[in-house]
LUMTIMAR-129016 format. One record per residue (C-alpha): residue in three letters; x, y, z negated. Coordinates in steps of 0.2 Angstrom, whole numbers, padded with zeros to 4 digits, always signed. Each point is the difference from the previous one (the first is absolute). Layout:
ALAXYZ;...
END
This chain:
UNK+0280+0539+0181;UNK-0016-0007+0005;UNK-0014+0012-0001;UNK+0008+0012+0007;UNK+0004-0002+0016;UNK-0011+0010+0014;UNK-0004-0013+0012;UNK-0007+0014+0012;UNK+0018+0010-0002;UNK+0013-0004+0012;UNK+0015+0010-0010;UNK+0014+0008+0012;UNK+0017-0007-0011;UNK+0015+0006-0005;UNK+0011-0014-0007;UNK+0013+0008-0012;UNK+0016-0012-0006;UNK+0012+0008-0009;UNK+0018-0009-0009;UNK+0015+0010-0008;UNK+0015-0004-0007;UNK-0006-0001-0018;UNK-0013-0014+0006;UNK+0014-0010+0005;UNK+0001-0009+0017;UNK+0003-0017-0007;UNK-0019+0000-0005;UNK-0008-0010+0014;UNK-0018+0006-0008;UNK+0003+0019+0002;UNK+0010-0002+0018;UNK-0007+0010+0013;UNK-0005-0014+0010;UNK-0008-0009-0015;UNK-0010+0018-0001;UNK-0006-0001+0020;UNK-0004-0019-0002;UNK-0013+0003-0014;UNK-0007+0018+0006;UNK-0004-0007+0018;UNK-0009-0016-0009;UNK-0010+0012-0010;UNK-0004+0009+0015;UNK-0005-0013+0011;UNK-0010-0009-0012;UNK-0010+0018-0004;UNK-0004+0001+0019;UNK+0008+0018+0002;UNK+0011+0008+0011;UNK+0018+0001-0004;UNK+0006+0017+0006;UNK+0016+0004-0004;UNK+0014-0010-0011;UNK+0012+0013-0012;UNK+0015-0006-0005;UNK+0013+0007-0012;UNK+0014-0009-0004;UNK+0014+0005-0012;UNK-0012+0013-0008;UNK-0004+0005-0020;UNK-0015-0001-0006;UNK+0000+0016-0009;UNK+0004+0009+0016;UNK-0015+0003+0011;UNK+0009+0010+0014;UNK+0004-0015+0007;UNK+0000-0001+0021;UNK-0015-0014+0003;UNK-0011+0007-0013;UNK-0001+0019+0004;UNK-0004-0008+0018;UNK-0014-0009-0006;UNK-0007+0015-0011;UNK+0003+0011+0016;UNK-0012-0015+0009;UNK-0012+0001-0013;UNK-0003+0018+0001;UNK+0000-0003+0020;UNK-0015-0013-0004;UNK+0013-0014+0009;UNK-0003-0011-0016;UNK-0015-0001-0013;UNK+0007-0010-0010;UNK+0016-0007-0008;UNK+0005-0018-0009;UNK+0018-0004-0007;UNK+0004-0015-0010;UNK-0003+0006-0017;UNK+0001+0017-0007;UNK+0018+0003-0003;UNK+0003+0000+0019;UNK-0012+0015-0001;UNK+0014+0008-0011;UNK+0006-0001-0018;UNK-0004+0019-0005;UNK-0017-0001-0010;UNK-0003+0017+0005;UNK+0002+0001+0018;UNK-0007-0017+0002;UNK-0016+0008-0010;UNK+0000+0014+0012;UNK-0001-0012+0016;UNK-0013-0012-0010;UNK-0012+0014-0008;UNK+0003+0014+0013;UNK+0008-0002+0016;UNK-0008-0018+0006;UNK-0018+0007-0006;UNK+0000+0018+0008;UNK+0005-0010+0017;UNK-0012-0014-0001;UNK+0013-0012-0002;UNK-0003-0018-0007;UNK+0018-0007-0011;UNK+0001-0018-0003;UNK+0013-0007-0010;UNK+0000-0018+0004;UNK+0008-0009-0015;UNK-0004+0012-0014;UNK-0018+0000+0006;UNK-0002+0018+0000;UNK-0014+0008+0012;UNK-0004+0017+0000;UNK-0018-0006+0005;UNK+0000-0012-0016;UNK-0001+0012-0015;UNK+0002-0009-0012;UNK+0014-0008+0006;UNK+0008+0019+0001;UNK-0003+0002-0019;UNK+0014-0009-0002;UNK+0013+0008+0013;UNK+0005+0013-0008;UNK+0009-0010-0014;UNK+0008-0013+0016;UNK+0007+0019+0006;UNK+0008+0001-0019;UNK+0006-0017+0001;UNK+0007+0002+0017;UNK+0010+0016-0005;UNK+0009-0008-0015;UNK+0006-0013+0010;UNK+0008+0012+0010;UNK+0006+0010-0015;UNK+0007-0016-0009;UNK+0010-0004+0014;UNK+0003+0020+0003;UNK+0008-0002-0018;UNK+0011-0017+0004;UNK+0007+0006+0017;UNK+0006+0017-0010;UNK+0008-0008-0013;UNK+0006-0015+0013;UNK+0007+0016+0009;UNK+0008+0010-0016;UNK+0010-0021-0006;UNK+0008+0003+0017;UNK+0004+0015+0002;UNK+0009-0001-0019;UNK+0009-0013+0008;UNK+0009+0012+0011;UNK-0009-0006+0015;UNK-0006+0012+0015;UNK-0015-0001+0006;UNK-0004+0011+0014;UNK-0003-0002+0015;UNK+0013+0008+0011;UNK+0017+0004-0011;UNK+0006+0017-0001;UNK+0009+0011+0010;UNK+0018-0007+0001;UNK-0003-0016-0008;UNK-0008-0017+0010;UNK-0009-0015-0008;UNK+0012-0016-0005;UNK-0005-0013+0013;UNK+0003-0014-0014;UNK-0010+0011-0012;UNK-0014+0012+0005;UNK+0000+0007-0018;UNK+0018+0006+0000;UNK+0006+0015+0010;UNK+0018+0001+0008;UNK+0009+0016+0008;UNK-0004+0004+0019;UNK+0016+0003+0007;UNK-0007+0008+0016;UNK-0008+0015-0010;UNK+0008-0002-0018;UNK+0015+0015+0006;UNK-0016+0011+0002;UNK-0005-0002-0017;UNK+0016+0003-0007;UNK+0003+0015+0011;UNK-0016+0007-0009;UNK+0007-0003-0016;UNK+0018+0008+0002;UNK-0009+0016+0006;UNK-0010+0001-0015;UNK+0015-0003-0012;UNK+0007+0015+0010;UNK-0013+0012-0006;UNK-0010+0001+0017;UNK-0019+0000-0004;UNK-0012-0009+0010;UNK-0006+0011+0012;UNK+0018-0001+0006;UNK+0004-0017-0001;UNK-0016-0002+0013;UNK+0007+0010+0011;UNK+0016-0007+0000;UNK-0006-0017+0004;UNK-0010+0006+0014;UNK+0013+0008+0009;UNK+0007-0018+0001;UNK-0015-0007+0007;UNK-0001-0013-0010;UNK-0018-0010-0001;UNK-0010+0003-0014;UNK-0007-0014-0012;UNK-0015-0002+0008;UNK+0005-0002+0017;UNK+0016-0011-0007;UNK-0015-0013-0007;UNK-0008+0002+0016;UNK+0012-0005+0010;UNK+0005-0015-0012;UNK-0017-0006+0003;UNK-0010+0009-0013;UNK-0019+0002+0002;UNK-0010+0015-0002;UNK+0014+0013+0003;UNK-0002+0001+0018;UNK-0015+0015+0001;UNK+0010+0011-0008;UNK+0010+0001+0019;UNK-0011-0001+0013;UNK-0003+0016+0004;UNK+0019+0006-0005;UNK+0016-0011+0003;UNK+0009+0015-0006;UNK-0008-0006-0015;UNK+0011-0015-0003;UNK+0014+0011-0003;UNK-0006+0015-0013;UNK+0001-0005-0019;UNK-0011+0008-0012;UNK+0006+0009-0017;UNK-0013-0015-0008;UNK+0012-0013+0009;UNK+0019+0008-0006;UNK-0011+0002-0017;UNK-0006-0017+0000;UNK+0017-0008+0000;UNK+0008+0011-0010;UNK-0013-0004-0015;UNK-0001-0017+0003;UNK+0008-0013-0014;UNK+0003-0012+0014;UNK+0016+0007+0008;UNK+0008-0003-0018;UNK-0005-0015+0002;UNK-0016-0003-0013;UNK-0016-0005+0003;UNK-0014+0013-0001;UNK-0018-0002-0002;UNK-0017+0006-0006;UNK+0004+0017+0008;UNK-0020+0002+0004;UNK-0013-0012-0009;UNK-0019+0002+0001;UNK-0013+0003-0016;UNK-0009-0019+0007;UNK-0004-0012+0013;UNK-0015+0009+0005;UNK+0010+0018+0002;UNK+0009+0004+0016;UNK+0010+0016-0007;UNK+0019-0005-0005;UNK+0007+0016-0008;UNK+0020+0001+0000;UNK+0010+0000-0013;UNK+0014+0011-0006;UNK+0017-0007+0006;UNK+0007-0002-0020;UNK-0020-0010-0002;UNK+0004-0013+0012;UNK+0005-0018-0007;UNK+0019-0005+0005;UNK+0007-0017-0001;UNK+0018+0002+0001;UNK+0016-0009+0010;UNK-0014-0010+0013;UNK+0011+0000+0015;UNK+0015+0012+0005;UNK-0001+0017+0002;UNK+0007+0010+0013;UNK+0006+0013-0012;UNK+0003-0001-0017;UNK-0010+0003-0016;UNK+0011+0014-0007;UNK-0001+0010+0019;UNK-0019-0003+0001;UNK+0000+0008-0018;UNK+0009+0015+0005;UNK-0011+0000+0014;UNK-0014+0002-0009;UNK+0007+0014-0013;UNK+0004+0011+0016;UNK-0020-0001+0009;UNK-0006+0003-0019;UNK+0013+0016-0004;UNK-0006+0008+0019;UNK-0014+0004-0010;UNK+0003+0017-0004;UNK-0010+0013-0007;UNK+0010+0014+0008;UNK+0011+0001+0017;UNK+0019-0001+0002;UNK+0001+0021-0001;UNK-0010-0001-0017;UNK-0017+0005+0006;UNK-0013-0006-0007;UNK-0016-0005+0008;UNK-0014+0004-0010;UNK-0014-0005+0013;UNK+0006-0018+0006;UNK-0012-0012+0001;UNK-0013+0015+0001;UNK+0003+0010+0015;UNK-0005-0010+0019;UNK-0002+0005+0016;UNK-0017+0008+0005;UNK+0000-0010+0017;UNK+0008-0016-0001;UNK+0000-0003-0018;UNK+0017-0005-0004;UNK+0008+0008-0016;UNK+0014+0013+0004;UNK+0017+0000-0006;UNK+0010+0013-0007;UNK+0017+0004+0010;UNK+0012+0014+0001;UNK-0002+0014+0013;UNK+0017+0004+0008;UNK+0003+0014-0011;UNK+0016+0006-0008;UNK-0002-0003-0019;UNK-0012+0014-0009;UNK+0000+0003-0019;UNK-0017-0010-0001;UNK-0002-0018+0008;UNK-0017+0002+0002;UNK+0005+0014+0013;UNK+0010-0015+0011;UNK-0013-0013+0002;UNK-0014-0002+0010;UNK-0014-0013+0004;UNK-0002-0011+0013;UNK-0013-0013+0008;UNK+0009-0018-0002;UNK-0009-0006+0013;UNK+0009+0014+0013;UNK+0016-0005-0010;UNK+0000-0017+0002;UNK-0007+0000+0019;UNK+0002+0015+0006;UNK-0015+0012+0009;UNK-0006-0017+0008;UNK-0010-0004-0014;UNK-0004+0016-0010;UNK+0009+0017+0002;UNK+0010+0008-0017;UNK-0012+0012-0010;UNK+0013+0007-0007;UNK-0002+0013-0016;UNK+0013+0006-0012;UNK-0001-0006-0017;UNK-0001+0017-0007;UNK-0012+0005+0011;UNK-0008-0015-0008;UNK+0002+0003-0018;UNK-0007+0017-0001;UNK-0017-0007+0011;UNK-0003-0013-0013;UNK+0005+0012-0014;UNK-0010+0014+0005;UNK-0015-0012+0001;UNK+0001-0008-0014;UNK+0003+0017-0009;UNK-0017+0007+0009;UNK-0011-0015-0007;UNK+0006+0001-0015;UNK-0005+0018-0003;UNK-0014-0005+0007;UNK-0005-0011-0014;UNK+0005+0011-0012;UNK-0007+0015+0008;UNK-0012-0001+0011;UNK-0016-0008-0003;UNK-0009+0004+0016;UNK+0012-0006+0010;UNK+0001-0015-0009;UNK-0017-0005+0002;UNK+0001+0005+0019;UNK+0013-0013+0001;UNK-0010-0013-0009;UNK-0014+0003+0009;UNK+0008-0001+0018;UNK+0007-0015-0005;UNK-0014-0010-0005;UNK-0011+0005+0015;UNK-0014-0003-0009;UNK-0008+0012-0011;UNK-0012-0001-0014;UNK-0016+0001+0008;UNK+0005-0011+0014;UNK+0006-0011-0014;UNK-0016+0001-0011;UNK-0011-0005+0016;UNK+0013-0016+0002;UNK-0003-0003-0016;UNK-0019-0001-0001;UNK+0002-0008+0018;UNK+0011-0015-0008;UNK-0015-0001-0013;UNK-0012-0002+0011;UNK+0006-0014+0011;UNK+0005-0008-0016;UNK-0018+0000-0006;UNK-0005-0007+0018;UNK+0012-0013-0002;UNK-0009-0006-0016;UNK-0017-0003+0008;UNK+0007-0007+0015;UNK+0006-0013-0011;UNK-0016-0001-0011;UNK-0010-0002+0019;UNK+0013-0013+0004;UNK-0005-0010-0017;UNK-0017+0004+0002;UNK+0000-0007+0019;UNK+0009-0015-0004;UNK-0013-0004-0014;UNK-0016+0002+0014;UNK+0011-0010+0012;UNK+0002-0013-0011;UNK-0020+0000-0006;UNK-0004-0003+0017;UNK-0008+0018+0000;UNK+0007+0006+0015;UNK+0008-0010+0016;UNK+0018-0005+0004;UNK-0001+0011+0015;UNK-0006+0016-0009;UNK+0012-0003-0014;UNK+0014-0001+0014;UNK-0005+0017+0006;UNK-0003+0009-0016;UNK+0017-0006-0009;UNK+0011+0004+0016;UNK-0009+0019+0001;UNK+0005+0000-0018;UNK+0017-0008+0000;UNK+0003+0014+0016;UNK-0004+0015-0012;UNK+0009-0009-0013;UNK+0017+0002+0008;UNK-0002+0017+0009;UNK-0004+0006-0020;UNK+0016-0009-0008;UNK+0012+0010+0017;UNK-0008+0017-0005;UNK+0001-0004-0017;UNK+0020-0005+0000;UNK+0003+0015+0014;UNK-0009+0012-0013;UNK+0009-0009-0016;UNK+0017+0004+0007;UNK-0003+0015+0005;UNK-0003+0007-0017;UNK+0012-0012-0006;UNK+0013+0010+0012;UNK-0009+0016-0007;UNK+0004-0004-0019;UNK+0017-0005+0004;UNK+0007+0015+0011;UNK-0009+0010-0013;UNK+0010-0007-0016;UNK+0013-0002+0011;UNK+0003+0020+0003;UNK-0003+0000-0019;UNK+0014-0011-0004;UNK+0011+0008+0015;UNK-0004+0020-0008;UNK+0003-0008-0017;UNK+0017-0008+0005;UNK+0007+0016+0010;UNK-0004+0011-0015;UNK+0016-0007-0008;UNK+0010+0009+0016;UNK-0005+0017+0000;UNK+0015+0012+0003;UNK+0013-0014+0005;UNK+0016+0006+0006;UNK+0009-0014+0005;UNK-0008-0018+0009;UNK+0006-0017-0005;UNK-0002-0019+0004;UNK-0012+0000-0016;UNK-0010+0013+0006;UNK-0002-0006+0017;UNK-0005-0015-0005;UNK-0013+0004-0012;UNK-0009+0013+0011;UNK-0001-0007+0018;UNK+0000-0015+0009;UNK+0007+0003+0017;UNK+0005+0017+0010;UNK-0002-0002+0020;UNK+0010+0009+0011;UNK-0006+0006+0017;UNK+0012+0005+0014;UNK+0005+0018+0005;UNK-0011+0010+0009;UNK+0004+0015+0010;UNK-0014+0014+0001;UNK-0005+0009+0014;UNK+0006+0015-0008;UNK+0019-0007-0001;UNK+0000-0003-0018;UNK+0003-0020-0008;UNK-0012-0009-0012;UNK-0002-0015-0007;UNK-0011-0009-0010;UNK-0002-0010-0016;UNK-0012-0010-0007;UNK+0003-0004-0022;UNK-0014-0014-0006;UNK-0001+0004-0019;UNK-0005-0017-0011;UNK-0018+0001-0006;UNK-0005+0013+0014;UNK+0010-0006+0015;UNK+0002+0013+0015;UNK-0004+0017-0003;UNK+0004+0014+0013;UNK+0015-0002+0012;UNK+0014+0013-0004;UNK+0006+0011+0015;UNK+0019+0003-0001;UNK+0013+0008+0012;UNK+0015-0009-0002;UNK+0016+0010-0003;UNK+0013+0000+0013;UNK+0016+0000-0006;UNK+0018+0001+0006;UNK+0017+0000-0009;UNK+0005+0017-0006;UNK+0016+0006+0007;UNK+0012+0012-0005;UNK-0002+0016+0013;UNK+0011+0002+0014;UNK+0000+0015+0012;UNK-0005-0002+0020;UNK+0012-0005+0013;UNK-0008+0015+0010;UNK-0006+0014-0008;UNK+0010-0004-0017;UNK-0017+0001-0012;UNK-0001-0009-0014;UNK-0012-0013+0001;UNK-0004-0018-0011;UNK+0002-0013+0013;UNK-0012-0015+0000;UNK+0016-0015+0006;UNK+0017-0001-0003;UNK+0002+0006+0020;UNK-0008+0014+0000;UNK+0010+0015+0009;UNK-0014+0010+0003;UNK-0013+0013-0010;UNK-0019-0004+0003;UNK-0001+0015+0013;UNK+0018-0003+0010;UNK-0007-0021+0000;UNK-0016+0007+0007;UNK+0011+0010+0015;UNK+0013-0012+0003;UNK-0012-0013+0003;UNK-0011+0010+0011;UNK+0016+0003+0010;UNK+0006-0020+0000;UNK-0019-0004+0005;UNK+0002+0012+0016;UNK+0018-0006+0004;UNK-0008-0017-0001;UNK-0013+0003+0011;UNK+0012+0011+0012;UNK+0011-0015+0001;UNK-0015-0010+0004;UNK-0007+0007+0014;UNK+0019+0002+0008;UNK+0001-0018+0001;UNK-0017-0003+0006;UNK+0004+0013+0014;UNK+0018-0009+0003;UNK-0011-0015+0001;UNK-0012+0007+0013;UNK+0015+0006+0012;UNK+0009-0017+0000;UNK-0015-0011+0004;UNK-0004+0013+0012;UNK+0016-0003+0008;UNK+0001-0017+0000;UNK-0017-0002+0008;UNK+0009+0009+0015;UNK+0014-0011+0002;UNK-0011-0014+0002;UNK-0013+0009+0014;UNK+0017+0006+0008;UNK+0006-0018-0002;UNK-0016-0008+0008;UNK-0001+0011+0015;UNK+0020-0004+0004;UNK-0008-0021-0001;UNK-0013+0005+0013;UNK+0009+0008+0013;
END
């Protein structure tokens, strides 16, 4: 690199060394020591200041979050290090990309100087940086063949039957005379089949949870844990209660996992490439089974059954028959969860619809700790949605006006507003073409010695600032006419569809479906002129929410057969299967029991009074007996 050292430069330096598991640890050339040993020569011989030393050991390439290296970015932007030498370029990284990124961008922007020693790469050296791009594609197909190898390396073993995680599952334990082989934990194994005979007995999983938890049993987490497991202890620090409560995803786990029948299962999540972090999971009946790998602690033909059972609890309609039309669709307004159709405590009436009602699955799982029941009847329900979508749709058909009203309060932005975005988005393209045809033009007098470095500094930053303030108005203005167009067709598309439903008697899943995408119910709420309301919120597809409906929910009671008062013998329609009383005789009777109450109240506080009057005299008496 002669040529290019600055002798009147004393460069603050950040030694990076990196080695990871693909580089191998039997090379003595790549060692970490053999890294320090070469930099530090380097450094000394260059006369410069060694700063800091980076080490990250065990670490891919391909990875750049790596511990040592984000400190050293974080020291560059402190101004701690101005510049950074590594043995050759792949201890940089092996991700052309983001090593580009570093090389181009990042280093430059900061000031930063990069030296790879053995590759001969200098960010000072420009022709040497011609080359670096294609050392950065070299770099990344090495990491990508071996990618390749240690994947299929991975998929001979595990056809083999052999496991390869790290900690074995719940209720099983690593062979100590082969890693690769599982055998049944006997300490926790009766826990797994407990979950198991409660599923063959119908219960469902929310069940099975709660059973388990009543026997305080640690859950898998906290059973790796204390096995000696890493990583599992944060999830108990601030709760040892913690230890003890199973999750529905645990009881589900198990209950879905081909191991406890003794096959091997893999490939449950697999990412796109090397370079992609996202592992999207699969489908139970997509996952790739190797059968009979160790024994199972239950058998094939129960683990089967098992399976048929969690499938059939996927029912489109309840027990009674009822059938739920808005699952999936309807949530709660404040917590978000979906709520569950269940039966309301009512004797049977001639329409099911009449006996259910919807709850907040949140408050049902967990009570008013976490949310509280928003509670409405599905008939109350139905005729909301119904009526709606009835209203719309006669709308569409009918009413012109009001149609374009709606389209014009949902887009926000009408046409004049629109036009002057438009004309706007015009002009600041046009700006943006002679910005750039200055830029050329700049370049060209800089580079005829026509105007000075210093002045050709200061015009292109002026430009390269209005530049980018031109390209954020210019995308703020483009999506917003974007999300005009859209909300425009979309309420188009959304009056078009609803047509099809004008005069609809009856709802179904189909309809449902079609029309709207999710219906948010708020709590009850009591006015201040005694009377109940609640609201709900219907986002339609295209158009999304509306106007929020206003209902008041029915009260209902079961309808009993008349019965004549205890008291004034009137026939009257009770409200409970005790009654005794008409509405006016309850009224008197219990103004009578509220006075009697009172009457017997204030006897004893009276009787009270005279005893603790009287035993405050024995004791004065008492005392004057001691003194004399």
């Amino acid at each position: 690199m002669a040529g290019i050292r600055m002798e009147n430069k004393i460069y603050e330096v950040g030694m990076y060394c990196r080695l990871s598991k693909d580089d191998g640890t039997d090379n003595e050339s790549a060692s970490i020591a053999t890294q320090k040993s070469i930099l530090t020569d380097y450094v000394k011989k260059q006369g410069w200041h060694l700063a800091k030393t980076y080490v990250d050991d065990g670490y891919s390439g391909t990875n750049f979050q790596r511990p040592s290296f984000q400190n050293m970015i974080k020291d560059i932007e402190s101004g701690l290090i101005n510049c950074v030498i590594t043995k050759d370029l792949s201890r940089l990284g092996r991700n052309y990309l983001d090593c580009g990124l570093y090389l181009e961008v990042f280093f430059p922007e900061h000031n930063v100087r990069y030296i790879a020693v053995n590759d001969g790469v200098d960010t000072l050296n420009k022709s040497a940086m011609d080359i670096t791009p294609f050392r950065n594609i070299l770099n990344e197909m090495y990491s990508a063949d071996v990618s390749v190898k240690i994947k299929s390396a991975y998929r001979a073993r595990f056809q083999q039957g052999k496991f390869m995680g790290t900690t074995a599952p719940y209720g099983y334990v690593k062979d100590p005379a082969d890693h690769n082989h599982l055998l049944i934990d006997d300490k926790v194994a009766h826990v797994v089949r407990e979950i198991f005979d409660l599923a063959l007995a119908g219960n469902g999983i929310a069940k099975i949870r709660k059973h388990i938890n009543k026997q305080h049993i640690l859950r898998p987490a906290a059973y790796a844990a204390e096995q000696g497991a890493t990583g599992y202890e944060r999830y108990f620090e601030e709760n040892e209660e913690n230890r003890y409560i199973w999750s529905e995803n645990s009881v589900r786990g198990i209950l879905r996992s081909p191991i406890y029948a003794g096959n091997l299962a893999g490939y449950k999540r697999i990412a796109a490439n090397m370079k992609s972090k996202k592992r999207p999971s699969k489908l139970p009946e997509e996952w790739e089974v190797i059968p009979d790998t160790h024994e199972g602690i239950v058998t094939q033909e129960e683990f089967d059954t098992v399976q048929q059972l969690i499938t059939s609890r996927r029912l489109p309609e309840n027990k009674g028959g009822f059938e739920n039309i808005f699952a999936g669709v309807i949530k709660c307004a404040d917590c978000g969860y979906a709520m569950r159709a269940m039966s309301a405590n009512r004797r049977k009436r001639p329409d099911i619809i009449d006996c259910v009602q919807y709850s907040c699955n949140n408050y049902g799982r967990y009570g008013n700790i976490m949310c509280t029941a928003h509670s409405i009847e599905a008939r109350d329900l139905f005729n909301a949605v119904l009526t709606d979508i009835n209203r719309f749709a006669d709308m569409a058909v009918n009413d012109e006006k009001a149609v374009r009203a709606i389209e014009k309060r949902l887009t926000e932005t009408d046409q004049s507003k629109a036009k002057a975005l438009e004309k706007e988005q015009r002009k600041l393209n046009k700006r943006l073409a002679e910005l750039d045809r200055l830029f050329s033009s700049l370049y060209e007098d800089k580079v005829m010695e026509r105007i000075t470095e210093r002045n050709f500094e200061m015009m292109s930053g002026k430009y390269q600032k209005e530049q980018l303030e031109i390209e954020a108005r210019l995308k703020e203005v483009t999506e917003t006419l974007s999300d005009s167009y859209e909300k425009t067709q979309g309420v188009r598309d959304f009056l078009s569809l609803i047509r099809n439903y004008q005069g609809i008697k009856e709802l179904d899943a189909t309809i449902i479906n079609a029309l709207i995408d999710k219906i948010l119910v708020s709590e009850r709420e009591k006015l201040t002129d005694g009377m109940v309301r609640q609201e709900i919120k219907i986002y339609y597809k295209f158009i999304g929410f509306v106007g929020e409906l206003h209902i008041t929910p029915t009260k209902r009671w079961t309808a009993l057969k008349p019965k004549n008062c205890t008291v004034c013998g009137v026939e009257y329609v009770p409200r409970s299967g005790i009654s005794k009383y008409c509405p006016a005789c309850a009224k008197k009777i219990q103004r009578e029991k509220s006075n009697e109450s009172k009457r017997r109240s204030r006897e004893r506080n009276r009787q009270a009074c005279i005893e603790l009057s009287a035993k405050n005299d024995r004791l004065i008496w008492n005392s004057r007996k001691d003194v004399s």
